[in-house]
PyMOL Python script that loads the backbone (N, CA, C, O; Angstrom):
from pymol import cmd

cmd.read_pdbstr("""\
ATOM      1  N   UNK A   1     -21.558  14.257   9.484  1.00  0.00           N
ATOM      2  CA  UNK A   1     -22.115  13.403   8.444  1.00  0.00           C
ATOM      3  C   UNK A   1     -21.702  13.906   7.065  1.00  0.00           C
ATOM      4  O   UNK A   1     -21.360  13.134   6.169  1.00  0.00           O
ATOM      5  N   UNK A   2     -21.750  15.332   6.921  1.00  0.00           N
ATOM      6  CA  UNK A   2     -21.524  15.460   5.279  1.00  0.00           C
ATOM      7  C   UNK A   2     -19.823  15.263   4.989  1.00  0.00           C
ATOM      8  O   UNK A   2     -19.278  15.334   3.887  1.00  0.00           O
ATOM      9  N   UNK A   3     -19.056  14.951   6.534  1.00  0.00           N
ATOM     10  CA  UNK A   3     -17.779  14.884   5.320  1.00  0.00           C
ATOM     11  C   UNK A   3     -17.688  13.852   5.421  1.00  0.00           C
ATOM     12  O   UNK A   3     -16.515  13.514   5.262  1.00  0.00           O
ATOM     13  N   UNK A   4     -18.765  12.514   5.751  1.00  0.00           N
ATOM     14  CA  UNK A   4     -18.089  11.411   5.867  1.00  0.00           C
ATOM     15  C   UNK A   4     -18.431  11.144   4.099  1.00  0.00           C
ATOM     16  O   UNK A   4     -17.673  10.465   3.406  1.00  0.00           O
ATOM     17  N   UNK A   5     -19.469  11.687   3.651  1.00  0.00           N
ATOM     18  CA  UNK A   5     -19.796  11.883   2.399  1.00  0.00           C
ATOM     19  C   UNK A   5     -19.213  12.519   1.312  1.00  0.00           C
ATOM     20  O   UNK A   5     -19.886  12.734   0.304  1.00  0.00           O
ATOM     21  N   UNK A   6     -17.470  13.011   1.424  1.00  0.00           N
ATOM     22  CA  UNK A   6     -17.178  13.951   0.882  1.00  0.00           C
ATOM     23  C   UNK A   6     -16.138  12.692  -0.114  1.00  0.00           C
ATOM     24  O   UNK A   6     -15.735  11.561   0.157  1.00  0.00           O
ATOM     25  N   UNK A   7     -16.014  13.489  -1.198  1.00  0.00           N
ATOM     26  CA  UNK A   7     -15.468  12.975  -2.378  1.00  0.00           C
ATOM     27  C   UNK A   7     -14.078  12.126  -1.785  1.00  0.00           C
ATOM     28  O   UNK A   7     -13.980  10.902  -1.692  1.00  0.00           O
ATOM     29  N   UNK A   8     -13.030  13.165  -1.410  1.00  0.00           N
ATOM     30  CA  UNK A   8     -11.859  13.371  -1.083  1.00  0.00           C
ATOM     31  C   UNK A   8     -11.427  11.723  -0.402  1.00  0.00           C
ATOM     32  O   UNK A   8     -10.777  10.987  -1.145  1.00  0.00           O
ATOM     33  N   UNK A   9     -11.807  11.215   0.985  1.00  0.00           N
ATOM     34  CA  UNK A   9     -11.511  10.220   1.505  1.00  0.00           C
ATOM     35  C   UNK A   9     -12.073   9.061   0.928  1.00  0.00           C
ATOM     36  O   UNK A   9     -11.267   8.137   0.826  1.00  0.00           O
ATOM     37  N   UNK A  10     -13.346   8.806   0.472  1.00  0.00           N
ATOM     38  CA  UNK A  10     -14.119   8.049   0.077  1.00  0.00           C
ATOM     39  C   UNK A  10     -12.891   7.192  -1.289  1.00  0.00           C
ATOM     40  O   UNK A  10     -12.583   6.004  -1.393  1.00  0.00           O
ATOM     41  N   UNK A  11     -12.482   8.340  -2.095  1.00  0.00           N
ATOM     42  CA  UNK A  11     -11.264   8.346  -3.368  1.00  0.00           C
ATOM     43  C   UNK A  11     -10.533   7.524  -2.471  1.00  0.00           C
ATOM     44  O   UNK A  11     -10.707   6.312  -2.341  1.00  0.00           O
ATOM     45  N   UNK A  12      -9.681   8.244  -1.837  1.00  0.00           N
ATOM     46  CA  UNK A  12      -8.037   7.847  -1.247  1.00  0.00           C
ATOM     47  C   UNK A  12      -8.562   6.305  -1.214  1.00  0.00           C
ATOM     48  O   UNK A  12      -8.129   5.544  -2.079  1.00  0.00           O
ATOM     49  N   UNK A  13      -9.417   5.857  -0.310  1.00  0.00           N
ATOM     50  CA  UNK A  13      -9.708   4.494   0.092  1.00  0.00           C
ATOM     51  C   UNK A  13      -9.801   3.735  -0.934  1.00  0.00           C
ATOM     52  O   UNK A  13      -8.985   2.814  -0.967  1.00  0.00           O
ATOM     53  N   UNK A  14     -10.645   3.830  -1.923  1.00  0.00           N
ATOM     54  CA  UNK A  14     -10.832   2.977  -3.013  1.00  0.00           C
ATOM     55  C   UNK A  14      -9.592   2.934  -3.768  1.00  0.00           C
ATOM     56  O   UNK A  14      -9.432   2.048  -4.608  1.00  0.00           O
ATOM     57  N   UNK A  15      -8.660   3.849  -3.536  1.00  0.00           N
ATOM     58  CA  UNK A  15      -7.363   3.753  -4.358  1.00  0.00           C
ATOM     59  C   UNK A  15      -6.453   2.914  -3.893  1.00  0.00           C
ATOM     60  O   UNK A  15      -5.785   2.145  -4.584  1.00  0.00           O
ATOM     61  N   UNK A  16      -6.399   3.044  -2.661  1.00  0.00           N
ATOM     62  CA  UNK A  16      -5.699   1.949  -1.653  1.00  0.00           C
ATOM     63  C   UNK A  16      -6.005   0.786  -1.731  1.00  0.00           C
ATOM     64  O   UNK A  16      -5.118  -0.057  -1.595  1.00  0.00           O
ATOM     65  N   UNK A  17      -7.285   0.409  -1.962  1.00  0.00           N
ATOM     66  CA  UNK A  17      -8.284  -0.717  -2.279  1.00  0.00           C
ATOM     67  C   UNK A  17      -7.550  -1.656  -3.345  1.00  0.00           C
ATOM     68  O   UNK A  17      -7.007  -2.759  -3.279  1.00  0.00           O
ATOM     69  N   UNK A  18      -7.794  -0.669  -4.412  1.00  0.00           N
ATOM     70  CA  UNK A  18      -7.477  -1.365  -5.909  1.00  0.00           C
ATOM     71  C   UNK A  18      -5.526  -1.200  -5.727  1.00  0.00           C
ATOM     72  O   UNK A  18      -4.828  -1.820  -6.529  1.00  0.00           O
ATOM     73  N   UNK A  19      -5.034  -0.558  -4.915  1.00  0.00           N
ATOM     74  CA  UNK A  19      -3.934  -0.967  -5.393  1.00  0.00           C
ATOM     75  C   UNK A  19      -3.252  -1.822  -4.310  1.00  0.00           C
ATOM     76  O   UNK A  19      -2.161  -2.245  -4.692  1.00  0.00           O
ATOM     77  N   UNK A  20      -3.638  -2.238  -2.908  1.00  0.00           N
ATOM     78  CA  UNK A  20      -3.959  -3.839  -2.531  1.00  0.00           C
ATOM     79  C   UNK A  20      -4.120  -4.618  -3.390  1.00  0.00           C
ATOM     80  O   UNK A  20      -3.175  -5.363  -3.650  1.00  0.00           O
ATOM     81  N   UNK A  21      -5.208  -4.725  -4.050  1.00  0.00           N
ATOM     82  CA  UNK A  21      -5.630  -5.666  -4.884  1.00  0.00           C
ATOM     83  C   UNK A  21      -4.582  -5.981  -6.213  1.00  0.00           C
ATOM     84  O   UNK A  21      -4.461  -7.104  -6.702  1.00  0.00           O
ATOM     85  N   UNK A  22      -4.016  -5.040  -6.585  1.00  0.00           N
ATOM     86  CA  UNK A  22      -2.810  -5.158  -7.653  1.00  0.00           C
ATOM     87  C   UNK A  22      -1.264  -5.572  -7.172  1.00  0.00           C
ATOM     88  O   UNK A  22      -0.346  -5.704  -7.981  1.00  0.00           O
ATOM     89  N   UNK A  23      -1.105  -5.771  -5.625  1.00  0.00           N
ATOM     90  CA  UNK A  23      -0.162  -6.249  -5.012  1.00  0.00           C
ATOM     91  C   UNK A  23      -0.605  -7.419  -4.760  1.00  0.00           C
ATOM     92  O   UNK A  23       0.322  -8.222  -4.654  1.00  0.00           O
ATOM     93  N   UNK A  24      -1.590  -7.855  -4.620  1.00  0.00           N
ATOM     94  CA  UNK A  24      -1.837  -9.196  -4.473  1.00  0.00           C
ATOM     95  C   UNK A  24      -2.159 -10.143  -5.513  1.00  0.00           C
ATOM     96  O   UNK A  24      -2.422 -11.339  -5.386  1.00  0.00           O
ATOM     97  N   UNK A  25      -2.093  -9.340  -6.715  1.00  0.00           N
ATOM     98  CA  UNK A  25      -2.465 -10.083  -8.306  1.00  0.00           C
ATOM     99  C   UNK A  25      -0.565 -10.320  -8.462  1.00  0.00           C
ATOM    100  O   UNK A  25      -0.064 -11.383  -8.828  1.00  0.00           O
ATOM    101  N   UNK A  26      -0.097  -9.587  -8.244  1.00  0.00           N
ATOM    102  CA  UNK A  26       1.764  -9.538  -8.511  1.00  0.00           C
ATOM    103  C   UNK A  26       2.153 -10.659  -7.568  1.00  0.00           C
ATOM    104  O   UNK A  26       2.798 -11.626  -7.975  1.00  0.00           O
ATOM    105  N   UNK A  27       1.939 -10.589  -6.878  1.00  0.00           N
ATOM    106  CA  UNK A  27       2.509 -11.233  -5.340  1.00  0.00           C
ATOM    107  C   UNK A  27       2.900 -13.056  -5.749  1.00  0.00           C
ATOM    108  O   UNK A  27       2.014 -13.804  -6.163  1.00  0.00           O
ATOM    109  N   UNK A  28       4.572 -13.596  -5.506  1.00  0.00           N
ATOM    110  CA  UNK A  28       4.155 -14.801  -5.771  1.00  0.00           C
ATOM    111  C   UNK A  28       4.647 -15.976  -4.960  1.00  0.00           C
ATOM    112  O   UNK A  28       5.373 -16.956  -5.126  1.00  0.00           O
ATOM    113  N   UNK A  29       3.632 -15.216  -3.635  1.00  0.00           N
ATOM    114  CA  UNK A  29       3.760 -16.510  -2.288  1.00  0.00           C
ATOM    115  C   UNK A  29       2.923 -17.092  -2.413  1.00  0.00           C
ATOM    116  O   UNK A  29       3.010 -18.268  -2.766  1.00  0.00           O
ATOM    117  N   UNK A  30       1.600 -16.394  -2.131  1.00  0.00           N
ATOM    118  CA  UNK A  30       0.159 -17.076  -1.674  1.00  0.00           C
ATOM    119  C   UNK A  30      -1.116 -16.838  -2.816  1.00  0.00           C
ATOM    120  O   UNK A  30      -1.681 -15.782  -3.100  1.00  0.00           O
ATOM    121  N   UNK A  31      -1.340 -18.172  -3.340  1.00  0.00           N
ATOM    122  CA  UNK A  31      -1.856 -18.791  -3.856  1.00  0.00           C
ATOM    123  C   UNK A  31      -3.551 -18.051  -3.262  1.00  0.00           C
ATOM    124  O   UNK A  31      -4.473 -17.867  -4.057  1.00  0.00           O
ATOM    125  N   UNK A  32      -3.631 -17.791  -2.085  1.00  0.00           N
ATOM    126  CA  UNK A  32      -4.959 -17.304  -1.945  1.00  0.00           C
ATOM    127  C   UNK A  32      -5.537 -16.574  -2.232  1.00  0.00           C
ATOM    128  O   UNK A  32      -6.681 -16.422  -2.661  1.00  0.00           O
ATOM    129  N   UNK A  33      -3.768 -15.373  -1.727  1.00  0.00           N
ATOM    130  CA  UNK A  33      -4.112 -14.151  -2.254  1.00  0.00           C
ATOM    131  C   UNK A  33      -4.193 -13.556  -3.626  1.00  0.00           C
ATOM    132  O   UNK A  33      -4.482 -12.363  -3.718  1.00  0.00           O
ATOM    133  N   UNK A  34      -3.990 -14.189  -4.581  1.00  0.00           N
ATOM    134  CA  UNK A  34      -3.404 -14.380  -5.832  1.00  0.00           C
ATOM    135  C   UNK A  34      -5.426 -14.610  -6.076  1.00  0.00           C
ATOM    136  O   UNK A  34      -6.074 -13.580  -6.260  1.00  0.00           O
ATOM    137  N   UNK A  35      -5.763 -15.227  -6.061  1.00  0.00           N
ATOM    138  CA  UNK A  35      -6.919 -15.785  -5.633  1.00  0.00           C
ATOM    139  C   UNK A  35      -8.487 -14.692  -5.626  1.00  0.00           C
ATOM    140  O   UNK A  35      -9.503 -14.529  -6.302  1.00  0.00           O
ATOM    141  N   UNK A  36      -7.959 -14.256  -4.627  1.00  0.00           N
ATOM    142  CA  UNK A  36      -8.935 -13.017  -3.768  1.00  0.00           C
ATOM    143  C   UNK A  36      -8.948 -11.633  -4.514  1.00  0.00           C
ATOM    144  O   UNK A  36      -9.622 -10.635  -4.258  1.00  0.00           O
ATOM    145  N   UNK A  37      -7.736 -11.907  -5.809  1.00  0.00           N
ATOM    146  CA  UNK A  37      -6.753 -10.418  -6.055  1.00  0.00           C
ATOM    147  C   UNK A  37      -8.010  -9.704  -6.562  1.00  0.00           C
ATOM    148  O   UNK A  37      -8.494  -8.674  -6.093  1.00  0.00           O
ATOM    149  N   UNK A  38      -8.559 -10.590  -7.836  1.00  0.00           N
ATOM    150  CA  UNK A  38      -9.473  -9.589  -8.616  1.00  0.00           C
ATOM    151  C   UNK A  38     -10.685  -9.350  -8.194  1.00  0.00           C
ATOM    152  O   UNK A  38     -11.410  -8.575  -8.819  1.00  0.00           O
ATOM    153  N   UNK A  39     -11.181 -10.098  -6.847  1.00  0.00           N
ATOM    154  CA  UNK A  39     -12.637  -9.334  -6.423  1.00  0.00           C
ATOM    155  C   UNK A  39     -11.816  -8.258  -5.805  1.00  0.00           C
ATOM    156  O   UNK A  39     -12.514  -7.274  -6.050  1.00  0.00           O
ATOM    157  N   UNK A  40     -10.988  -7.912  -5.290  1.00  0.00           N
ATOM    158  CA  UNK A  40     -10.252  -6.524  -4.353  1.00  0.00           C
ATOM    159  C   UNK A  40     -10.651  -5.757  -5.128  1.00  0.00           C
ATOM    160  O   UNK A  40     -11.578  -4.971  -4.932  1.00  0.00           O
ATOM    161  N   UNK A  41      -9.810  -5.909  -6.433  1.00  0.00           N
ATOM    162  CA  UNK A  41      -9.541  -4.574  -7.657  1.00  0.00           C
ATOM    163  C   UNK A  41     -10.864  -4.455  -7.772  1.00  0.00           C
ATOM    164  O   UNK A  41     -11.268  -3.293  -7.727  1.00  0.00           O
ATOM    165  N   UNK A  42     -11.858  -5.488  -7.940  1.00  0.00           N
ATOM    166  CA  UNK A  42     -13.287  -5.173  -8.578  1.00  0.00           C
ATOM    167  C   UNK A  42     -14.051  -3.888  -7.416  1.00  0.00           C
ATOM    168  O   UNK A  42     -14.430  -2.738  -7.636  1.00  0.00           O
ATOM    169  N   UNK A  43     -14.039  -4.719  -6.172  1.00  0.00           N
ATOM    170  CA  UNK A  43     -14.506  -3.728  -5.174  1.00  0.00           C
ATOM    171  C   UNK A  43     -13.734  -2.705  -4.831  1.00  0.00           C
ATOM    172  O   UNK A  43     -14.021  -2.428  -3.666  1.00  0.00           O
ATOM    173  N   UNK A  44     -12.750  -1.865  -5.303  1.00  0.00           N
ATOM    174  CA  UNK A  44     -11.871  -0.720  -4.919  1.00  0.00           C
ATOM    175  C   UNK A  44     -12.677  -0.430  -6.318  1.00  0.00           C
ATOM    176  O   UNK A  44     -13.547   0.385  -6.012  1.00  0.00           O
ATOM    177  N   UNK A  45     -12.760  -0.678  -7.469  1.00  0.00           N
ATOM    178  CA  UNK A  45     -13.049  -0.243  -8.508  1.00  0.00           C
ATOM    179  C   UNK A  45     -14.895   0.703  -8.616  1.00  0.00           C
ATOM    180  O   UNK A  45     -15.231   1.761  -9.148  1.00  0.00           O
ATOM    181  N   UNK A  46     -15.489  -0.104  -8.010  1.00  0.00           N
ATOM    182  CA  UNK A  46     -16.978   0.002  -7.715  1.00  0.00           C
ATOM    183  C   UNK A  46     -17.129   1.113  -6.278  1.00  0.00           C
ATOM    184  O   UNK A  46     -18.027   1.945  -6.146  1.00  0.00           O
ATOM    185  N   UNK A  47     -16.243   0.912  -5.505  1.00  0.00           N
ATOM    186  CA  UNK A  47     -16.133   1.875  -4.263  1.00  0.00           C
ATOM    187  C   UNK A  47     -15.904   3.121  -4.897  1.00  0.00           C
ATOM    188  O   UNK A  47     -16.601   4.129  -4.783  1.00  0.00           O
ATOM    189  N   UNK A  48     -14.640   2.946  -5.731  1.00  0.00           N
ATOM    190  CA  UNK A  48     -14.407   4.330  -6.728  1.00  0.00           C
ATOM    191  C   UNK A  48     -15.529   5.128  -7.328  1.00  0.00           C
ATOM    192  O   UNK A  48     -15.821   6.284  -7.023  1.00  0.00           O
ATOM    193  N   UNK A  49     -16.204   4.264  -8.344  1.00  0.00           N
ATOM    194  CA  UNK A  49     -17.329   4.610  -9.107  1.00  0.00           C
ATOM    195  C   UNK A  49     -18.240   5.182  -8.394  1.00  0.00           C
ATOM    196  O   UNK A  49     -18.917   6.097  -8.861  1.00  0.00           O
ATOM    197  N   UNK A  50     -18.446   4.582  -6.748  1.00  0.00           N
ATOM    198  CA  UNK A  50     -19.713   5.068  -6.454  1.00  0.00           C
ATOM    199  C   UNK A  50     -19.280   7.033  -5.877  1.00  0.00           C
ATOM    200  O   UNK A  50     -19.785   8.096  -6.238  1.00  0.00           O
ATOM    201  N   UNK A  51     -17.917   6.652  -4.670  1.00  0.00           N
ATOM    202  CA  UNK A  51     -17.364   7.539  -4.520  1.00  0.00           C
ATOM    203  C   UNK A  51     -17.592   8.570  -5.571  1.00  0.00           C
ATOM    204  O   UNK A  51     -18.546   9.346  -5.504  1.00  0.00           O
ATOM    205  N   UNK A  52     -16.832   8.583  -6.419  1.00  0.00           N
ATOM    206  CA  UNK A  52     -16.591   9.705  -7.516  1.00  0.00           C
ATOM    207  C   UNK A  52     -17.585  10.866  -7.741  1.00  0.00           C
ATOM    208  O   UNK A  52     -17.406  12.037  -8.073  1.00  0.00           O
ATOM    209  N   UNK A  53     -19.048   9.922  -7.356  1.00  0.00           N
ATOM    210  CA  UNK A  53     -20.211  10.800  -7.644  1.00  0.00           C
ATOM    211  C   UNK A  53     -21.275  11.809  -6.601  1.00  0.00           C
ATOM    212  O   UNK A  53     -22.344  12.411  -6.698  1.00  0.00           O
ATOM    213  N   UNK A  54     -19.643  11.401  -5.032  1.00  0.00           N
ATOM    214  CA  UNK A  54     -20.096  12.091  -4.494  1.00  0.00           C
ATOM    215  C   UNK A  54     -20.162  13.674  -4.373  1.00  0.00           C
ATOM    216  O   UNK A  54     -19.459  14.314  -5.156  1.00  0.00           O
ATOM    217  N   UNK A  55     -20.842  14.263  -3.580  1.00  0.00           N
ATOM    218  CA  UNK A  55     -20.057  16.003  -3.516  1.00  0.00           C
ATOM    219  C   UNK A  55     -18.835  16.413  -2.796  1.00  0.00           C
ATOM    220  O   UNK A  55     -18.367  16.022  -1.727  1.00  0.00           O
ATOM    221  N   UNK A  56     -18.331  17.528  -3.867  1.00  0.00           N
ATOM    222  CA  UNK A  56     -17.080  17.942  -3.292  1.00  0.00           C
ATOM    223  C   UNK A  56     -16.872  17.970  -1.860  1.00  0.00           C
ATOM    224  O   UNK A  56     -15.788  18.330  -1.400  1.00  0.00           O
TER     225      UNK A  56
END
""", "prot")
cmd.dss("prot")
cmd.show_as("cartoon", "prot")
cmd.util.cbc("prot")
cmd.orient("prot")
């Protein structure tokens, strides 16, 4: 349990998150995804925030 709580992975993910989300704001096939882009970034962004404040 405490490393599912640990800073380190919680980061990586939300980074991956938001930068999904910035391939899909660029991207110029799909109209959906184009679409969907900025709740991604928002929720990689907020995953981050919460992350960040976990313990080392």
């Amino acid at each position: 349990m405490r490393h599912m709580l640990s800073r380190g992975p919680g980061e990586a993910v939300s980074t991956v998150i938001i930068g999904a989300g910035i391939a899909m704001l660029v991207q110029p096939f799909s109209l959906t995804l184009y679409t969907w882009s900025f709740p991604v970034i928002l929720a990689g962004a907020f995953a981050f925030l919460v992350t960040s404040h976990f313990p080392d």
